[in-house]
Each structure stands twice: as structure tokens, then as C-alpha cells.
N, C-alpha and C positions, 0 to 999 in steps of 0.2 A: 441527238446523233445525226439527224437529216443534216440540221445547219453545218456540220461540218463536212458534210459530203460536198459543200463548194468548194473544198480543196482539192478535190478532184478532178477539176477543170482543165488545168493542166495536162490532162491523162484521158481526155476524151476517147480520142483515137486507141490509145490502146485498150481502153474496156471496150470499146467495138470492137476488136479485135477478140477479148477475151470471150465474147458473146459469141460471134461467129464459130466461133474453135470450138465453144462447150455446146453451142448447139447442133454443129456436126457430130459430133463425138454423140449428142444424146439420142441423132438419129439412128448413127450409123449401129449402138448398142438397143436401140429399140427394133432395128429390123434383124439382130441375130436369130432372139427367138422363134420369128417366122418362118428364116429359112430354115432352121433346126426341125420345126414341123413340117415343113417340104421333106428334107432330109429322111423322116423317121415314115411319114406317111406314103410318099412316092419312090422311095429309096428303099429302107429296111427292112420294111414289111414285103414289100415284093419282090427285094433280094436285086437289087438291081444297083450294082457296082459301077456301071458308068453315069450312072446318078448322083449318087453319092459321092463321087471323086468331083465331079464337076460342082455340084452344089457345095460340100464342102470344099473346095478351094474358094468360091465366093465368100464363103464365112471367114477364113483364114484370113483376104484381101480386106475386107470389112473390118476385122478385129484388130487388124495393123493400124489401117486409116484410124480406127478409134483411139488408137494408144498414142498415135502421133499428136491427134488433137487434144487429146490429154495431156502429153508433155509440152504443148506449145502454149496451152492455157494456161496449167500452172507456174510455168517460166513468164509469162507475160502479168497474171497476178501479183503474184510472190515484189516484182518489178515495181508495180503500181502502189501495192501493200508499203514497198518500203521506201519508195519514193512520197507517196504519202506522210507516213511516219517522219519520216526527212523535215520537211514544210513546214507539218505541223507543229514540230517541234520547236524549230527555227522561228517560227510566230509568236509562240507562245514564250519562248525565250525571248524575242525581242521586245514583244508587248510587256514581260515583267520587266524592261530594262528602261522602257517608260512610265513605269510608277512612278509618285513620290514616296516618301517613307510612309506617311499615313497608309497607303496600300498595301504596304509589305508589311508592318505591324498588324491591319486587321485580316491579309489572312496567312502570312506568317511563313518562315523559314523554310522549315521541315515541310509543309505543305505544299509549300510551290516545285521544291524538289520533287516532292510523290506526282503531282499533277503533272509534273515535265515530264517526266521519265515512265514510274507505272502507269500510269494512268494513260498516255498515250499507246504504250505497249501494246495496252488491251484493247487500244480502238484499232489499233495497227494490224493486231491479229485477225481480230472482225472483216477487217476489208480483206484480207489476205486469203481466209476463207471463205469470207463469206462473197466474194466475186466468185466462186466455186458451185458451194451448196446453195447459196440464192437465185442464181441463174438455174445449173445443171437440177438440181433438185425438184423444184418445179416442171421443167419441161419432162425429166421423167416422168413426175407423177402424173402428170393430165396423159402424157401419151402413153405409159403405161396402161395409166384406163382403160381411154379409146381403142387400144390395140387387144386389153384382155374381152371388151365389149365385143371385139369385133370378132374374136373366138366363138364366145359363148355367149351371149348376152343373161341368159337363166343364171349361170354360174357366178354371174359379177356383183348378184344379190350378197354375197360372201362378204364382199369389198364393200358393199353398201353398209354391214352392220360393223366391219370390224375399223372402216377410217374415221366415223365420229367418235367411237370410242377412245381411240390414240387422241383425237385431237383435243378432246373432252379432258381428257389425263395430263396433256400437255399445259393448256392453260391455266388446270388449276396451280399444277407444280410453278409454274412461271408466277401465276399471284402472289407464291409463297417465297419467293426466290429471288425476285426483285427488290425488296428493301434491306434482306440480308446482303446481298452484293454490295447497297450503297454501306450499310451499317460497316461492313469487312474493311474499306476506303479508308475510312474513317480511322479506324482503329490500325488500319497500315499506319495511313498519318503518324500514331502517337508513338507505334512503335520507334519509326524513322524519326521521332522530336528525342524522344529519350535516347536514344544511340546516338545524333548529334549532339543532344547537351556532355553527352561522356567522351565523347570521342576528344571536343572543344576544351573541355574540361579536367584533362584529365591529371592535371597537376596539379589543383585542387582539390580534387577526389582522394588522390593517393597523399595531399599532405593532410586532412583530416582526418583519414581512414576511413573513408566512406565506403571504401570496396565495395562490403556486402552491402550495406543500405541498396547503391546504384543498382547492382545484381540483381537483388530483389525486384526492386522498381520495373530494369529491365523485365525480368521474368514474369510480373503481373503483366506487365503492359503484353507480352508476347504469349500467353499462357491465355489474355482473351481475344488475340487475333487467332488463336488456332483453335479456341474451342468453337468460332466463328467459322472461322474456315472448315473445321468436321462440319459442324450441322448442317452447310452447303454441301460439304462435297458426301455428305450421308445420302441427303436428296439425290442427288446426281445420281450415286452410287446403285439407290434404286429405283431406279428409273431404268436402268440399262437391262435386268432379268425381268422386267415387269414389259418393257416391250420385247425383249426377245419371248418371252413365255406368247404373247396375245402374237407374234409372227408365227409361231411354231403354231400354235391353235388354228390360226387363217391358212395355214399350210397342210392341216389335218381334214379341215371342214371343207377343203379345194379339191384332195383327192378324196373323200369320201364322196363327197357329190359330183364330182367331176368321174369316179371312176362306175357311178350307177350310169351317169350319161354315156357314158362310152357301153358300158352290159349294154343299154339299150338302143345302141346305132346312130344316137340321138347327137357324140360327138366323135370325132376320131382322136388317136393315142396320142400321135403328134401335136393337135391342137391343146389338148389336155397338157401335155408337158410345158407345151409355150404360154398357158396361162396360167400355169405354173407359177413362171419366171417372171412374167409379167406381173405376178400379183406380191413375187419378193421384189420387184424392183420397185413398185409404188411404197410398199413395208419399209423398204431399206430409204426410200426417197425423205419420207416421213420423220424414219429416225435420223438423220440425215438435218432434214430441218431440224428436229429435236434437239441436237446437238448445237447448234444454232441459236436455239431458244437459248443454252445455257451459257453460251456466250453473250447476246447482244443484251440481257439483264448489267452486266457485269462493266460491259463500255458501254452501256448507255449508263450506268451511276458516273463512269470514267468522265463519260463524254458533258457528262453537267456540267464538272469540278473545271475540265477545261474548257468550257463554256463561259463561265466567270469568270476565268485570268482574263480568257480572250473579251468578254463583253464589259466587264470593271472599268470604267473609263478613267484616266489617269488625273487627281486631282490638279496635278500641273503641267500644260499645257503651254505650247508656241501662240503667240497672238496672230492675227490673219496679215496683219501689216507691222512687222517686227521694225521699232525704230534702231539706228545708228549709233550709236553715244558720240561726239564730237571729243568730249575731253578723256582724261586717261587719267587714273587712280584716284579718285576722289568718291570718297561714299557717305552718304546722309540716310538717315532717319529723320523722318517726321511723324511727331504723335504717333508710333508705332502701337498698338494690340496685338496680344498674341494670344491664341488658348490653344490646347492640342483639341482633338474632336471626341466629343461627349464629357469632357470639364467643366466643372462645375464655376472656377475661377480664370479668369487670364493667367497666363503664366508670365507677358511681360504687359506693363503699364505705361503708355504717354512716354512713349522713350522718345527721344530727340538731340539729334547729337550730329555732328559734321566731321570727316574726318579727311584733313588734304593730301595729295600726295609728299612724301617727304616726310611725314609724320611718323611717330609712332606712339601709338593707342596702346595700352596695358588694360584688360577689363580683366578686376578685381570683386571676388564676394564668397561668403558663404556658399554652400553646399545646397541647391535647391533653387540659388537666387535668379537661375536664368540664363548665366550666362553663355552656355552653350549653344541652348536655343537661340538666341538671340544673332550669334553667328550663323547660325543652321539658317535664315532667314535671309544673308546674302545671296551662297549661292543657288537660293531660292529652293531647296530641298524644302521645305515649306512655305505658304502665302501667310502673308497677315490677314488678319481680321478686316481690322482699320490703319490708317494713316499707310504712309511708301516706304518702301526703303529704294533710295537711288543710288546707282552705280554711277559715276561719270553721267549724273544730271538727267538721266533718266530710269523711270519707274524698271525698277527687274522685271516686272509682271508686261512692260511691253518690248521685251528682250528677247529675241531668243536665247533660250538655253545653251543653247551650243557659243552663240557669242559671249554671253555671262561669265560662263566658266571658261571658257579661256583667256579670263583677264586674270583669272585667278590663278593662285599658292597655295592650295588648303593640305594642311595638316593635321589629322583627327585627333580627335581626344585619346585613342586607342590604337596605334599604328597598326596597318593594314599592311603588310609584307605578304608579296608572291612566290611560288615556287620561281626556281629559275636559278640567275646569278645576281649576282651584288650589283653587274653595271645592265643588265634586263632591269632589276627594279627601280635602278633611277632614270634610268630611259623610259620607261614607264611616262614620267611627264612629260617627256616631251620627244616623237620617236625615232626622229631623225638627228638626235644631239651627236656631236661627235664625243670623241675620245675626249678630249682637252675640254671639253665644257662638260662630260660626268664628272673627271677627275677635279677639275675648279669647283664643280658644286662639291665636291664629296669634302674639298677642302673647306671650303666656308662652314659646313655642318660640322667640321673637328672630327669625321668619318676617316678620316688617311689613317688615323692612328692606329685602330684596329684594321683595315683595310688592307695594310702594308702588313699588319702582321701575319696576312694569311698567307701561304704558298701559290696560291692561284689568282692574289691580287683581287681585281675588279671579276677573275672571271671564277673567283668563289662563288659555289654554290649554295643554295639557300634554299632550305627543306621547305614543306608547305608550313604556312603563317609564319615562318621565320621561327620555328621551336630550335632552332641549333645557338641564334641569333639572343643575345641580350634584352634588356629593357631600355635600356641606353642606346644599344647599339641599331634596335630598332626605329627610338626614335631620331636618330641622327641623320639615318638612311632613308626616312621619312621627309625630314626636313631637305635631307639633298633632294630628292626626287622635287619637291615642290620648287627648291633654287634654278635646277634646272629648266623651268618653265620658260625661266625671263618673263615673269608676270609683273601684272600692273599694281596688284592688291593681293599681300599674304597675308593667309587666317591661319595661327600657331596656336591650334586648342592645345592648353595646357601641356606642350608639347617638351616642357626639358623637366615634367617631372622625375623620371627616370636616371639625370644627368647628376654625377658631383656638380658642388659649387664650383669647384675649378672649371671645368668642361661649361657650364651653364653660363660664366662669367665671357671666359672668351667667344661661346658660339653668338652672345648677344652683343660683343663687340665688334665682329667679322660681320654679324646681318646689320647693324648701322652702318657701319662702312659700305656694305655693298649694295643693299637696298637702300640707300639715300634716295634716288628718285620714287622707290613706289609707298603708295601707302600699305604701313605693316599693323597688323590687329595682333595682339595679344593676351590671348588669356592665361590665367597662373593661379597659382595659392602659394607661393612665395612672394611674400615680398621682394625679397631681393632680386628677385626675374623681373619685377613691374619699378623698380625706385624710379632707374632711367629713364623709362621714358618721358614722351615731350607730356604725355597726358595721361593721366590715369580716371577713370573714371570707374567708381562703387556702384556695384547693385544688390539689394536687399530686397529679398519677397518681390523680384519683377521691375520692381523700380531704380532709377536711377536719384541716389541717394549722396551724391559727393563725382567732382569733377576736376580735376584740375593737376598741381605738381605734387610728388612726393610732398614737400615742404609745405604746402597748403595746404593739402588734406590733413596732413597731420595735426593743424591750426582749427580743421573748417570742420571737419567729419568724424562725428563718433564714430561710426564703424570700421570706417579706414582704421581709425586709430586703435579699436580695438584689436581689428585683425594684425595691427602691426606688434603690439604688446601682447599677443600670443605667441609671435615669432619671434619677437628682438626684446633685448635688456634693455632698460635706460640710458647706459652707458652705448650702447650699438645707436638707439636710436639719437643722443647728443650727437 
């Protein structure tokens, strides 16, 4: 929790501010008591009415000033609190925007959400009171003290037995209270995993009839965040009649002993009532921090979680001296490795392959055999093991990122549609495209067709993930968005499975025609998406197993061959 108190740096000045304010405010409510003893001792008892009007109007002026510095504190926290929250969020947001995938797989979806949002929440809240009760809290209770010492010194024996006992009570509860906060975290997490796998899901759920299963699932997974959440807030719960009980007691044992002192001359009424007050204001300070206690258990389990996002160092990184590339669309492998992290096998083998601009690459294979990853490794969402993969002749790994990927087209295996409109998501690649270069991409991808059918054109709207949106139509809008680039190098994962053969024949004769200058990747499990092109290259279990033309592999490569004899007749393939 400290380590993130350096985002408060920015706000210097105003926590001086909020210190100054609370510590007036805890003067000005530490000298009421006193003059109240003036009041009662010089005033009441001896009947003396221009006493009492003069000293109380001093109370009155005091009790203003005090209210003022109260609302000037809490307006200036509250500030700080959510300026805070602001930052941190923004950090922790941009730090998971430099991950690679490796980072976001070990600690995962649903988790990064809980960390951004709850999880900051509750640090949010902490500074927001706790710039409050950690300040004012404290100054009460020491001057509390010294102010009831300074009544009675005999009488403050009271406060001697009853503030270790509070404190004694406090700590244990907090040993008991601290790993439940982190365990509760936790199990927020799963609830927030299983509500997004349903939410994500939910077309698949309702076409298997999984209802009740998910329900269920749901309901375990939230049925042990709340039995979690009782058994905290059981503690909590008693804790609050267990220190008002031990206040009401120290408030007993004050005028009992406090009112023999007074039988015997030994104090007066006035002082007696102000240490009183004195003795609930250190009680009330106490419970005050106690409350406190039951907060900073809860962000500081918060405050680890984003601690990790923030201290996770990102596996891919900028180099310190980022080179240039001189040429433009040309991409090699050499001897490439690959394993994801903690595999036991490479996932790709001794890949080696060149690929010029003007070309088009087809990567063809089995279920398993790599070939996604293998793309994933351009635009460097993962490193290799061994051997380079070069962009325009030089290593990705002495590239920056930012320049990498803007030579790029990439198209995912799984088309990723934003909320918005149909000409927002193909502006998306690139954000200053005008009108006449969405509508030319949206034509190249065979997009007008359904485009034109809507009433609203380009400025159709498109629900979140594109649920209104097709599988086709997604991926077409996909493919526009990446045309739109005017990139050097486009990566088409598996990108017209979705498409008739009609619709897949012509979008791969408009992307020859218009990407003739750049080099184009594609992967497929059609055949007939890969015949064309100038190269085809096979991969089996990682490896590169067959290279070359439709026509040749068919001659050179059993696998090609087999995969073609799953899809075509003899007569198709003569």
C-alpha cells in the first residue's frame, strides 16, 4: 500500500492543505470542552449571565471555525481521493496495454478487470478517508489525552486501563481479518470469470441448454463470495457493540470516580464534564481508527493485486536503440523456435522461409500444427526462443513496436468488432481515412453488399462484439478495416472461413489485384482459399513439411495431399 502512495505526488500541496484544515478543526474541537468548563464553573454555578453569553458566543465562533475546516478538508480529500483513483487507474490500464499475451494468459481476463476497477475502488476509498481518520484521528487522541491529564491527572488512570484494552481487541480482530479480505479478492475474481464466460457466451449456452448448469455454476461461485463476505462483515459487525459496550463502561468508571473527586473538592463539576468529553473523544478517535483498521486489511490485499499488474514486467519490450528497416514488405524466418511458457515441447521447429513483397503466401495444416502461432510471432505478440523472424531485413525484436505494426494488416482468427458504426470500425485502422478510402476498403472486402443494404449505410450501428453483425459479415468488416491501413504486410488468419465460396472467390481476386505491391500471408483450411496463391507452404506438428505450388505439393507432399483429398474429389482435383 505505501508503494503506491507515490501517486500522490501530484497532490502534495493539497494534503498540506488537508493537514492544516484537519488540524485546525482538531484544535478548535479540543478547546470547546474547556471553555464549556469555564462556562459551567465561572458562569453557572455562580449565576453569572454576562459570563455565559460572552464565553458562549466564543464556543459558538469556535464550533463555526470547526465546521468550516471540516468542510474544506473533506472537499479537498474527496479531490485528492479521486484524483488518485484517476492515475491509478490510467496506469494500471496503460501498464496492461503493455503486456504481451504471455501476461494476459497468466493472470488473465476477469482478473485484470477486478484489479482495475474493484480493487482500485477500495484503495480509492482508503485515501479518501483515510486522509480524514489518519490525520484528525490521531491529533485527537494524543490531545485528547493531554487535555483530560490536564483536568485531572488521578482520573486519566481510567484511560490508562481502558485504551490498551481497545487496542489489544483491535489487533487481534485485524490478524483474523486480513487474509479473509485477500481470500474475498479472490473469489470476487471467479465470480467476475463466470459472469464474463456467460455473458461472452451466451449463444452457446442457450443453444445447448446449458441455462441451468451456468446458474448453478453462477450460484456456487457467488454463494462462496457471500459466505465470505458474512464471516467479514459478522466480525465487523461485532466489533461495533463490543467497543461501544467498553465506551459506555469508561464513561461509567469517569463519573463514578470523577463524581467522589468532585464530593471531595478535589475537582470541580466543569472540569469533570470536560473530561468527560475528552475521554469520548479519544474513545470515539479510537473507534475511528478501528474503522480504518477494517478498511486498510481489505486495499492493502487490493493494493498487492495492483501491485503485480503495476510491477509484472512486460515480456516484450522496445530496444534502447530501435533500428530503421530500409525496405518495405518483405518478411523472413530463419531457424525459427517457438514454445509457449512452461511446455514441455516447441510448438514451432527450424522454420525458415522468405516471403517478398508482391507475393502471396497461403500457410496451410492441420488443427494444432502451428499455424497461427507462427503468424502471432510477426507482429511480435510473442518472441522466439531461437533463430529471427525479420520484417524488411531487420530483427522485430530491434524494432519498435509501434513501427512493426504499422507496416501491418492483421486480421485475427476471430474477428474483433467494436461498438460504434460500420465506418468507426474500419476507421479503426487507420483514423484519419476519409470517406472514399472506408468505402474503397469496404469494396475490396465484398462489405457494400450488405453495407448498402442497411438504411443508415456506413453510419449503421453495431452493437458490442458485433452480436447484430453475421460471421461473414464480421469477417469482411475485418478485412476492410485492415485494407484501410495501406499496409506493407497483410496477416488473413483464417479469415473467409465464414464466407460462401462465392463471396471467398471474389474477395481473393480484388485482394490480388489491390495488394500486388505488398506482401500478403495467408492462412486457411480450405483449399480452395490457398490453390492461388504464388506459394503454399504445409505445416505438420510445428514443422514445415511441403512448400511450394498448388501443383507441386500435390506431386511432392503427402500432407498437402491428404488435406486436399479430404476436401476435393478426383475429378475436382484433375
Amino acid at each position: 500500500m505505501l508503494r503506491l502512495l507515490r501517486y500522490l505526488q501530484p497532490y502534495s500541496w493539497m494534503l498540506l492543505g488537508v493537514v492544516l484544515c484537519l488540524f485546525a478543526q482538531s484544535l478548535a474541537e479540543l478547546a470547546l470542552p474547556t471553555l464549556m468548563a469555564d462556562v459551567v464553573n465561572n458562569g453557572m454555578l455562580r449565576g453569572d449571565t454576562g459570563y455565559i453569553t460572552k464565553y458562549g458566543s466564543y464556543m459558538l465562533a469556535v464550533a463555526m471555525a470547526s465546521g468550516i475546516f471540516s468542510i474544506t478538508a473533506n472537499y479537498i480529500s474527496a479531490m485528492v481521493g479521486m484524483g488518485f483513483g484517476r492515475d491509478l487507474r490510467h496506469k494500471t490500464f496503460t501498464r496492461v496495454e503493455s503486456y504481451s499475451l504471455r501476461e494476459f494468459e497468466k493472470i488473465g481476463a476477469a482478473s485484470l478487470i477486478t484489479r482495475t476497477t474493484n480493487d482500485i475502488t477500495q484503495i480509492q476509498m482508503l485515501i479518501v478517508m483515510g486522509l480524514r481518520f489518519l490525520v484528525y484521528s490521531p491529533i485527537m487522541c494524543i490531545g485528547g489525552v493531554i487535555m483530560a491529564y490536564s483536568k485531572d491527572h488521578k482520573l486519566t488512570l481510567v484511560l490508562a486501563v481502558a485504551l490498551p484494552l481497545m487496542l489489544f481487541l483491535i489487533g487481534g480482530v485485524a490478524s483474523i481479518i486480513v487474509p479473509l479480505f485477500k481470500t474475498l479478492q479472490l473469489k470476487l475474481d471467479k465470480v467476475n470469470l463466470v459472469l464474463r464466460e456467460n455473458l461472452t457466451g451466451i449463444r452457446v449456452i442457450r443453444a445447448f441448454n446449458r441455462l441451468i448448469h451456468e446458474s448453478e455454476r453462477f450460484r456456487a461461485a457467488n454463494l462462496d463470495l457471500t459466505e465470505t463476505a458474512i464471516k467479514v462483515n459478522k466480525i465487523m459487525a461485532g466489533m461495533q457493540p463490543i467497543m461501544m459496550l467498553m465506551l459506555n463502561f469508561t464513561s461509567i468508571a469517569i463519573i463514578w470516580f470523577g463524581g467522589i473527586r468532585v464530593s471531595q473538592n478535589n475537582m470541580q463539576l466543569g472540569d469533570m464534564m470536560a473530561f468527560i468529553q475528552y475521554a469520548m473523544t479519544v474513545m470515539f478517535s479510537i473507534i475511528m481508527v478501528t474503522i480504518m483498521f477494517f478498511m486498510i486489511p481489505r486495499a492493502e490485499a487490493s493494493a498487492v493485486r495492483v501491485n503485480e499488474v503495476l510491477d509484472m514486467p512486460p515480456d516484450i519490450n522496445d530496444p534502447a536503440d530501435p533500428k530503421i528497416p530500409a525496405q518495405k514488405g518483405r518478411v523472413e524466418f530463419r531457424e525459427v523456435v517457438f514454445a509457449y511458457p512452461g511446455a514441455e515441447e516447441p510448438v514451432l521447429c527450424n522454420i525458415t522461409f522468405a516471403i517478398q513483397p508482391g507475393e502471396v503466401t497461403a500457410i496451410i495444416g492441420g488443427t494444432g500444427s502451428g499455424k497461427s502461432t507462427l503468424i502471432n510471432l510477426i507482429p511480435r505478440f510473442y518472441d522466439v526462443v531461437s533463430g529471427a523472424v525479420l520484417v524488411d531485413g531487420v530483427d522485430v525484436r530491434e524494432m519498435s513496436q509501434q513501427v512493426l505494426r504499422s507496416k501491418l494488416g492483421f486480421v485475427p482468427q476471430t474477428p474483433v468488432i467494436f461498438s460504434g458504426t460500420i465506418a468507426t470500425n474500419i476507421r479503426y485502422g487507420k483514423n484519419d481515412a476519409s470517406d472514399e478510402e472506408i468505402r474503397k476498403a469496404a469494396e475490396v472486402a465484398q462489405a457494400m453488399e450488405f453495407i448498402a443494404s442497411m438504411p443508415e449505410g456506413f453510419n449503421a450501428p453495431v452493437a458490442q462484439g458485433g452480436t447484430n453483425l453475421s460471421g461473414g459479415q464480421k469477417q469482411r468488416l475485418s478485412v476492410a478495416r485492415a485494407l484501410v491501413r495501406e499496409a506493407e504486410i497483410y496477416i488473413l488468419d483464417d479469415s473467409f472461413s465464414a464466407l460462401d465460396f462465392k463471396t471467398d472467390a471474389n474477395l481473393r481476386a480484388a485482394l490480388k489485384k489491390e495488394l500486388s505491391h505488398a506482401s500478403v500471408i495467408i492462412v486457411a483450411q480450405r483449399v480452395a482459399t490457398v490453390m492461388d496463391a504464388d506459394r503454399i507452404m504445409v505445416l505438420d506438428q510445428g514443422r514445415i513439411v511441403g512448400m511450394g505450388t498448388h501443383r507441386e505439393l500435390l506431386n511432392t507432399c503427402k500432407v498437402y495431399r491428404e488435406i486436399v483429398l479430404s476436401q476435393l474429389s478426383e475429378e475436382e482435383i484433375a
